[in-house]
C-alpha positions as CSV (number, residue, x, y, z in Angstrom):
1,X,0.0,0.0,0.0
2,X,1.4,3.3,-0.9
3,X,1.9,6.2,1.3
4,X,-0.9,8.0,-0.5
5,X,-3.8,5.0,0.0
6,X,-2.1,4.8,3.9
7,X,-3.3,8.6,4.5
8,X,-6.6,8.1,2.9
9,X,-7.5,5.4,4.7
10,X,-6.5,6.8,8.2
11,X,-8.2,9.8,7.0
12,X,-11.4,7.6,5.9
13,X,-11.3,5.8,9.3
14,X,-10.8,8.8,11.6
15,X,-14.3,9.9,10.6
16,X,-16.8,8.8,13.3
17,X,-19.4,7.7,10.8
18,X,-17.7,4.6,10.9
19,X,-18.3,4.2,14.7
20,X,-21.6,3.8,16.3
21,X,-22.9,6.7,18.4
22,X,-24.8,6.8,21.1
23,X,-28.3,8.1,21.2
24,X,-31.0,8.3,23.9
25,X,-34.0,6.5,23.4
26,X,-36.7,9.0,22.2
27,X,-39.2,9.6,25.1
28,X,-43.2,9.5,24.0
29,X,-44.0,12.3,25.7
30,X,-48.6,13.5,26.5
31,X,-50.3,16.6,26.7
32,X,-49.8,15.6,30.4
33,X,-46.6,15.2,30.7
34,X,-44.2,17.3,33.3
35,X,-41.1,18.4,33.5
36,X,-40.0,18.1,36.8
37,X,-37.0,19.8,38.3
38,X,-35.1,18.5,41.8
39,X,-32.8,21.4,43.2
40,X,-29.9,21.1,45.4
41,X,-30.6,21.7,49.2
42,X,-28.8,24.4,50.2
43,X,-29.7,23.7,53.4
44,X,-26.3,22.9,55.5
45,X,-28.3,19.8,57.0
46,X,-30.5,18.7,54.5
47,X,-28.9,15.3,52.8
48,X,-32.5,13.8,51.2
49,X,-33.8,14.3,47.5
50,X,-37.3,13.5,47.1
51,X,-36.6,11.2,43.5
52,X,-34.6,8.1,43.7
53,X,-33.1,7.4,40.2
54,X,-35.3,3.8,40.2
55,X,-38.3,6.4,40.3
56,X,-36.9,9.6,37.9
57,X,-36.3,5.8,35.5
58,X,-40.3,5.0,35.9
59,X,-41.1,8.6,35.1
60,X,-39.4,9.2,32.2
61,X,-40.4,6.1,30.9
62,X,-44.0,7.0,31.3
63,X,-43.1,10.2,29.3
64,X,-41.9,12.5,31.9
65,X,-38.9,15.0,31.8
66,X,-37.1,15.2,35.0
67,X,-34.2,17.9,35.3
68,X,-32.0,17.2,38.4
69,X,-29.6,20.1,39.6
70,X,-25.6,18.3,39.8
71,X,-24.6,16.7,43.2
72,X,-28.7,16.8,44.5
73,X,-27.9,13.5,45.4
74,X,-25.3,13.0,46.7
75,X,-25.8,13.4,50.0
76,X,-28.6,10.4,50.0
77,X,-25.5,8.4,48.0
78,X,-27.5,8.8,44.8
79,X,-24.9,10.2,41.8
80,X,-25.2,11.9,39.1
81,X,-23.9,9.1,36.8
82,X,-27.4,7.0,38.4
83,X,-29.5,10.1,37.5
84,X,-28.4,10.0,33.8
85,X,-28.8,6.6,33.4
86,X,-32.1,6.6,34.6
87,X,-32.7,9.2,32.1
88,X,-32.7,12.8,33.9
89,X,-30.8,15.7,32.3
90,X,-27.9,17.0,34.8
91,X,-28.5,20.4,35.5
92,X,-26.0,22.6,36.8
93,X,-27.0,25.7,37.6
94,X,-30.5,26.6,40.0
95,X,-31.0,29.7,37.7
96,X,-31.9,26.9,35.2
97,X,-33.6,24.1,36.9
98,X,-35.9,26.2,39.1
99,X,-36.9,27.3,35.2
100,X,-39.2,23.5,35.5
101,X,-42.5,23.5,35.6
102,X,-42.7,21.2,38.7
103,X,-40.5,21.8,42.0
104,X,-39.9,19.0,43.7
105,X,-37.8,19.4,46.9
106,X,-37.8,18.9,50.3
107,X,-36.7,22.2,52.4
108,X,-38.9,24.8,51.3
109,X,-37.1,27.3,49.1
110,X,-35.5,30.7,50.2
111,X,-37.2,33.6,48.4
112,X,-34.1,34.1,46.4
113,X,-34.9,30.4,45.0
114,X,-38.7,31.4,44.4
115,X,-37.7,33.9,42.4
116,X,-36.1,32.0,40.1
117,X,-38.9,29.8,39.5
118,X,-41.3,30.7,36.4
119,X,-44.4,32.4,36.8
120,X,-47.4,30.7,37.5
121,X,-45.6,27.3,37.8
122,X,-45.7,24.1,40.9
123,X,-43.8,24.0,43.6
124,X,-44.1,20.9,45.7
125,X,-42.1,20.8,49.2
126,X,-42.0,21.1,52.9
127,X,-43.8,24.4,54.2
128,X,-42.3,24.3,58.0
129,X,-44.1,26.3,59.3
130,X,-42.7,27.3,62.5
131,X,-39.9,28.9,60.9
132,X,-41.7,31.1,57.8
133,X,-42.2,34.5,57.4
134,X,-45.4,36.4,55.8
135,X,-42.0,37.5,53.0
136,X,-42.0,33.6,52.0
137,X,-45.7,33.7,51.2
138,X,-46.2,37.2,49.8
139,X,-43.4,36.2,47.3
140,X,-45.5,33.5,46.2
141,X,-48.1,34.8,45.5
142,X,-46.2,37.6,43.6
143,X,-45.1,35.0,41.3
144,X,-48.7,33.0,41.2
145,X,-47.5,30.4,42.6
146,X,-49.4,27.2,43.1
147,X,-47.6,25.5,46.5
148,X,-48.4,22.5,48.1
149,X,-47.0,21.5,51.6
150,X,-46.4,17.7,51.6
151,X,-46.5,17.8,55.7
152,X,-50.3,18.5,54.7
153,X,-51.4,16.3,51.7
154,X,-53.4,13.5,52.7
155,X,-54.3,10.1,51.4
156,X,-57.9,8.2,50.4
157,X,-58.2,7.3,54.1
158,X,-57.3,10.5,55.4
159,X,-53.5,9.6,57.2
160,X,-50.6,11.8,55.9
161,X,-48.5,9.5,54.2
162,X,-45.5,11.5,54.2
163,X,-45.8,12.5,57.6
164,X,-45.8,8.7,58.7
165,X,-43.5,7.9,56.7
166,X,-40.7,10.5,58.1
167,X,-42.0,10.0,61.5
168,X,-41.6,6.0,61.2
169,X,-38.0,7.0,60.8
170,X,-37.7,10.0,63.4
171,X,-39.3,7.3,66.0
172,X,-36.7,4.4,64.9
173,X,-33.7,7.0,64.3
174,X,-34.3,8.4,67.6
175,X,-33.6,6.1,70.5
176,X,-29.9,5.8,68.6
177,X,-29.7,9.7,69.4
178,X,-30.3,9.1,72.8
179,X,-27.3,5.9,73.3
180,X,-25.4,8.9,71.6
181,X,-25.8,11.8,74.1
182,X,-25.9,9.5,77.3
183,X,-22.2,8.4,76.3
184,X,-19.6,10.1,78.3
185,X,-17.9,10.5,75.3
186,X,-20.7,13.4,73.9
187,X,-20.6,14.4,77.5
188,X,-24.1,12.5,78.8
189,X,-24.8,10.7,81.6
190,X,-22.5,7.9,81.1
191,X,-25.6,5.4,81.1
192,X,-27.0,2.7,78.7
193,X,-30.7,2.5,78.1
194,X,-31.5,-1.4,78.6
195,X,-29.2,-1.4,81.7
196,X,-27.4,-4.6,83.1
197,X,-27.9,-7.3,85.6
198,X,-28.6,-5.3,89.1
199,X,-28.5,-2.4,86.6
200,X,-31.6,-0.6,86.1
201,X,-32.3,0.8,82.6
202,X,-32.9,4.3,81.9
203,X,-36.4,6.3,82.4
204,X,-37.5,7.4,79.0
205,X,-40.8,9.8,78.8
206,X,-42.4,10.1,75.3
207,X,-44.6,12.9,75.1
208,X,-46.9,12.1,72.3
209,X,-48.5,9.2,71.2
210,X,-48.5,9.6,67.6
211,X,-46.6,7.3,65.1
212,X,-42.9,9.1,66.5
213,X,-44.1,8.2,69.7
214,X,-44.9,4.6,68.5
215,X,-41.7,3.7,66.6
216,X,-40.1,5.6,69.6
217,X,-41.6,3.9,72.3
218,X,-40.9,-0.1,69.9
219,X,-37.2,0.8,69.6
220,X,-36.7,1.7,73.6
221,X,-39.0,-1.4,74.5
222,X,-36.3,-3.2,72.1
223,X,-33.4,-1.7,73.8
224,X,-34.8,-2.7,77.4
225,X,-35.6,0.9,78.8
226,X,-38.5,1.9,80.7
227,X,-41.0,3.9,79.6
228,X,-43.8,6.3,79.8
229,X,-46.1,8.1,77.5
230,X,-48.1,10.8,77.7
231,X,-50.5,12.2,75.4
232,X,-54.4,14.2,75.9
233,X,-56.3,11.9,73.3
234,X,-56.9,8.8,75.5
235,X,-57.7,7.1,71.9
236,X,-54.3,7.2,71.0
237,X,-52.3,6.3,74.4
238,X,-54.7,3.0,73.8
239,X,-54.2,2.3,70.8
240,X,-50.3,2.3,71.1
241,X,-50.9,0.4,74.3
242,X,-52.4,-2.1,71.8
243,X,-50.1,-1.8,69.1
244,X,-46.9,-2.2,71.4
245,X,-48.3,-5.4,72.9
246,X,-46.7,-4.4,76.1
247,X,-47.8,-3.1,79.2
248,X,-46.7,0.2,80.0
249,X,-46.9,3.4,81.6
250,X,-49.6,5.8,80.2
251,X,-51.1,9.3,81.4
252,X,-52.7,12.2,79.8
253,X,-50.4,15.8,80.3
254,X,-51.4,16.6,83.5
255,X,-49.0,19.3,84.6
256,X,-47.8,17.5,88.0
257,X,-47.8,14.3,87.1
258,X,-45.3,15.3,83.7
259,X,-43.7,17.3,86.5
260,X,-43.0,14.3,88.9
261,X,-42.1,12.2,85.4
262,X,-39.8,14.4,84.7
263,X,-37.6,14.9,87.4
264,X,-36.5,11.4,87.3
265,X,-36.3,10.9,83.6
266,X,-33.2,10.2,81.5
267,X,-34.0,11.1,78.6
268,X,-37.5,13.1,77.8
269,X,-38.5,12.7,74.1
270,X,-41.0,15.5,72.7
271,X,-43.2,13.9,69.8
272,X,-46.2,16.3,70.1
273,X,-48.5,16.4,66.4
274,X,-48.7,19.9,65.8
275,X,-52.2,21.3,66.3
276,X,-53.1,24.1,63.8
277,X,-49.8,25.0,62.8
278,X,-47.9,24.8,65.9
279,X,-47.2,22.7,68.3
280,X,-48.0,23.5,72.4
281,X,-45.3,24.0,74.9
282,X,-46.4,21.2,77.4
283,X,-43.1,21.3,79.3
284,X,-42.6,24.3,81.1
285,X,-39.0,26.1,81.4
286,X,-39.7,25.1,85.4
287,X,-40.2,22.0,84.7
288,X,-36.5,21.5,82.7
289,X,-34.9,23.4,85.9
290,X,-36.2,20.6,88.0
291,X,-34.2,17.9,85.7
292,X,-31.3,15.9,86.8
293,X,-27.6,17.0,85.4
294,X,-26.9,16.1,82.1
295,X,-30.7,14.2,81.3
296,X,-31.4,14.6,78.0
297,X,-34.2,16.4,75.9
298,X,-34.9,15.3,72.1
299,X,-37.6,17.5,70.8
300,X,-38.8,16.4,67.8
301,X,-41.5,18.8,67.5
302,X,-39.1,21.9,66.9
303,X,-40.0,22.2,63.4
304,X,-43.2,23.2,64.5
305,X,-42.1,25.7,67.3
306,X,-41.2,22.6,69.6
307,X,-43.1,21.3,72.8
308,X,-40.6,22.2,75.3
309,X,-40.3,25.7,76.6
310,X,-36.5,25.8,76.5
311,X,-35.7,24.2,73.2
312,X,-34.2,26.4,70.1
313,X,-33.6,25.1,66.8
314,X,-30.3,23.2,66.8
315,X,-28.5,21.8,63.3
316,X,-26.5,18.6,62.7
317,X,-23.5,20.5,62.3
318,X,-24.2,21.8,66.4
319,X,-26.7,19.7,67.5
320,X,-27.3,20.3,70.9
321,X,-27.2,23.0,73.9
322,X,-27.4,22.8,77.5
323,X,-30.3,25.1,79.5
324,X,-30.3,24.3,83.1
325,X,-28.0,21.6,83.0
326,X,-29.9,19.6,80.7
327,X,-28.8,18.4,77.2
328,X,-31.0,19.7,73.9
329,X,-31.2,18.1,70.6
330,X,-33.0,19.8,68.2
331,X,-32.2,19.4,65.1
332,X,-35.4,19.8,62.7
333,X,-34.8,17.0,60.1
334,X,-33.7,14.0,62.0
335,X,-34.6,11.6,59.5
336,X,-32.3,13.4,57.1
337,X,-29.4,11.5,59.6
338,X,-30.4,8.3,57.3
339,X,-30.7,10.3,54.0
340,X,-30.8,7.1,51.8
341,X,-33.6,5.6,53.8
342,X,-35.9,8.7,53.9
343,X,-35.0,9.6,50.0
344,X,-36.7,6.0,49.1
345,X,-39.6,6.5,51.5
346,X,-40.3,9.4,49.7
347,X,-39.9,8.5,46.9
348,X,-42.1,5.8,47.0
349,X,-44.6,8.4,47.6
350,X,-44.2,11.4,45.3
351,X,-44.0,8.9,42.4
352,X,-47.2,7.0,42.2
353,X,-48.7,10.7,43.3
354,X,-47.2,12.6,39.7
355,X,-48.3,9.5,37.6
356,X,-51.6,9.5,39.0
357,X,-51.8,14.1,38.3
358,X,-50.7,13.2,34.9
359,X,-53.7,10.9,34.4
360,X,-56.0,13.3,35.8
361,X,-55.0,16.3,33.3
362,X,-52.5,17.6,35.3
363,X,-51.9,18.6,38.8
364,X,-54.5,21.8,38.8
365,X,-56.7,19.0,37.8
366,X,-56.1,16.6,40.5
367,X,-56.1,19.3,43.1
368,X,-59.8,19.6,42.3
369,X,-60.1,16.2,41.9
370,X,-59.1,14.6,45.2
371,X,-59.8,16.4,47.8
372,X,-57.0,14.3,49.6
373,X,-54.7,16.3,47.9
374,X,-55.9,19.5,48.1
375,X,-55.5,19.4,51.4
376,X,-51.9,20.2,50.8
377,X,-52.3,23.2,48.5
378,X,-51.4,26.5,50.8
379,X,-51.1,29.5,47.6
380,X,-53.1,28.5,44.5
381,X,-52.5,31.5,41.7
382,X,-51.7,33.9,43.2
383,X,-53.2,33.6,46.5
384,X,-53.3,32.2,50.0
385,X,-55.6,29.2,50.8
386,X,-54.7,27.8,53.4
387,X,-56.7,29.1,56.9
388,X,-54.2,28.1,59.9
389,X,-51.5,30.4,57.9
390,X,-53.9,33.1,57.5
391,X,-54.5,32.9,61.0
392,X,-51.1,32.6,62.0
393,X,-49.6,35.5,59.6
394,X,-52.7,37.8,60.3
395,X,-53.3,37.5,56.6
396,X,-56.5,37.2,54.1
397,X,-57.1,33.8,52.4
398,X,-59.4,32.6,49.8
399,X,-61.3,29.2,50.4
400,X,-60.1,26.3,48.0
401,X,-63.6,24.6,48.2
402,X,-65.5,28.0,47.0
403,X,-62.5,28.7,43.7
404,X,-63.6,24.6,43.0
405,X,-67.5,25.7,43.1
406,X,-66.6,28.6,40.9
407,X,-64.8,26.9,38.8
408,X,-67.5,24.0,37.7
C-alpha cells in the first residue's frame, strides 16, 4: 500500500461515521406530561432528595422530563452518573432548573430560590411552618404560585403518608440519638438505656402518642428501657398500648404528674403532632430546671415551634445545647441523619402521586379532583388558601372549596 492510500485510509477511518454513536432513546411524551426539576438543598443539614433514580427511571419512561440540579444526590449516595442513566438531564446551575414546571424538593425554598422559578408554575415541598415568614408567602403569590406543603397532603383514608413515613423513621432513628448523648464520650450521663444485671435501665418519657411516639416507644421497649407516655387523646395512648403489645406506663399531660415524670427521667423525648400550625409548649422552662444533670431532651417537635419551653432550633452541624443543665437536641430534620432511607420513602410516595396528576390532566386538575390532595395546597394563583397560615400571619385567604364551586 502506498503512502498516498495509507493517509486516505486513516483519513477515511478517523471519521466517526464509521463508529456507532450513542443516542438516547426518544421519550413518547402527552399533553400531560411534566417536567419536573429537583434542586440542590442548600440547606447545611438537608442530605435527602425527594426522586430516587429507580423512580426519575419510571417517570421518564411514562413520558416524563425530569431535570436534576448536579450533586442533588449526593448526599442520599445517589450520583449523578445513576441520575443519567435513569434518564434525567444533569443540571448545573439553579438559575436553570428552578426554570421547571414542577419543583420537587424537600426544604422549602429561600425567596431568592422562588424567584427564580417561572411564573405561574408548581412548587411541591416542605412548608415548615414554624420557621416562615409572611415575606416567604407574599413572594409566592407575587409569582402565582401554586404551592403545596407535603406535611399537609393527605391520602384516600385521610392519614398523611409523608408524615408517617418521616415520623416511622424519626421514631426508629431516635432512641440511637439518645445511646449517643448519654455516652460520656458526647458528655451525657455515662448510662445505657437497657441497663445490666442489678442495673436498672434508663427512664424514657415520650410525650406524644403519635406514630414518633410509636416507633419511639418499639425501639426503647427493644433496647430494654423503661417507659412512659403521655399524650391528651386517650384514643391514641390506647391504641399504642395495643399496638406495642406491652404493658406500659400511660397518662394524659397533667402538669404535675409530667412534672414528677420528669424529674426522674433520662431522657425526655418531645413527639407532640402539631395542632393548627404549631405545636403546644407542654413542658414548662420550670419544669427543665427541675431535671437531673446532664438528662437529656430530644424535641422532635421543633419544626413546629417545639413542645418544650427551653428548646431552640439546633443543626447537625451543632446539634445540641445545654439550658439548666440539661442536654438539647433539636435538630429539625432528624430523618435526614439516614438520608438514603428517607430519599426512598419518599420517593415511593411522590411517584405514584405525579403519575396519578398526569392521568387526571395535570396537577390543577387533580387538586380539584381529590380532595386528599388539596388538602396540601397552601397559595393557589396567586393567593393564600390555606386558613391556619392566614391565622397565623394575620393575613387574608381565599377558600379552596368556593374557587372549585366557581370553577364547575
Amino acid at each position: 500500500m502506498t503512502k498516498k492510500e495509507q493517509s486516505g485510509f486513516a483519513q477515511l477511518a478517523s471519521k466517526s461515521s464509521l463508529y456507532p454513536q450513542e443516542k438516547l432513546m426518544a421519550i413518547k411524551k402527552n399533553k400531560n406530561s411534566f417536567l419536573i426539576g429537583l434542586p440542590n438543598e442548600i440547606s447545611l443539614q438537608e442530605k435527602r432528595i425527594t426522586l430516587t433514580p429507580d423512580s426519575v427511571a419510571l417517570l421518564v419512561n411514562n413520558g416524563h422530563e425530569v431535570w436534576v440540579e448536579t450533586k442533588a444526590g449526593e448526599g442520599s449516595k445517589f450520583t449523578d452518573k445513576l441520575y443519567s442513566e435513569a434518564g434525567a438531564k444533569i443540571i448545573y446551575t439553579p438559575e436553570e432548573v428552578y426554570k421547571a414546571d414542577v419543583i420537587l424538593k424537600i426544604e422549602p425554598p429561600t425567596i431568592e430560590e422562588i424567584d427564580l422559578m417561572k411564573n405561574g408554575k408548581i412548587l411541591i415541598s416542605a412548608i415548615q411552618l414554624g420557621n416562615q415568614t409572611p415575606d416567604y408567602i407574599k413572594a409566592l403569590n407575587k409569582k402565582n404560585i401554586t404551592a403545596l406543603a407535603f406535611e399537609f397532603i393527605q391520602d384516600k383514608v385521610g392519614g398523611m403518608p409523608i408524615i408517617r413515613a418521616m415520623s416511622e423513621i424519626a421514631g426508629n432513628t431516635v432512641m440511637s440519638i439518645a445511646s449517643e448523648y448519654l455516652s460520656c464520650a458526647n458528655g451525657g450521663k455515662g448510662i445505657i438505656l437497657g441497663g445490666i444485671t442489678g442495673v436498672p435501665p434508663a427512664k424514657v418519657v415520650i410525650i406524644g402518642a403519635g406514630t414518633v411516639g410509636e416507633y419511639a416507644g418499639r425501639a426503647a421497649i427493644g433496647l430494654g428501657a423503661e417507659i412512659q407516655i403521655f399524650d391528651n387523646h386517650i384514643y391514641k395512648l390506647r391504641r399504642i398500648k395495643q399496638t406495642l403489645g406491652h404493658q406500659l406506663y400511660t397518662s394524659t399531660i397533667d402538669t404535675v404528674t409530667l412534672a414528677e415524670s420528669l424529674k426522674d427521667a433520662d431522657v425526655v423525648i418531645g413527639a407532640l403532632r402539631a395542632e393548627k400550625g404549631r405545636a403546644r409548649h407542654v413542658v414548662s422552662e420550670e419544669m427543665v430546671a427541675e431535671m437531673k444533670e446532664d438528662s437529656l431532651i430530644i424535641d422532635l417537635s421543633i419544626d413546629q415551634g417545639g413542645c418544650v419551653a427551653t428548646s431552640e432550633l439546633t443543626s447537625l452541624k451543632k446539634p445540641t445545647f445545654r439550658r439548666y443543665g440539661v442536654i438539647h437536641y433539636c435538630v429539625p430534620n432528624v430523618a435526614s441523619r439516614v438520608a438514603h432511607t428517607a430519599t426512598t420513602a419518599l420517593s415511593n410516595i411522590f411517584t405514584p402521586t405525579i403519575l396519578r396528576a398526569a392521568e387526571e390532566g395535570g396537577v390543577e386538575e387533580m387538586i380539584f379532583a381529590h380532595h386528599w390532595f388539596m388538602n396540601g395546597v397552601y397559595t393557589f394563583k396567586g393567593g393564600l388558601t390555606n386558613e391556619h397560615i392566614a391565622r397565623k400571619f394575620g393575613m387574608k385567604h381565599k377558600d379552596l372549596a368556593l374557587l372549585m364551586a366557581a370553577r364547575f
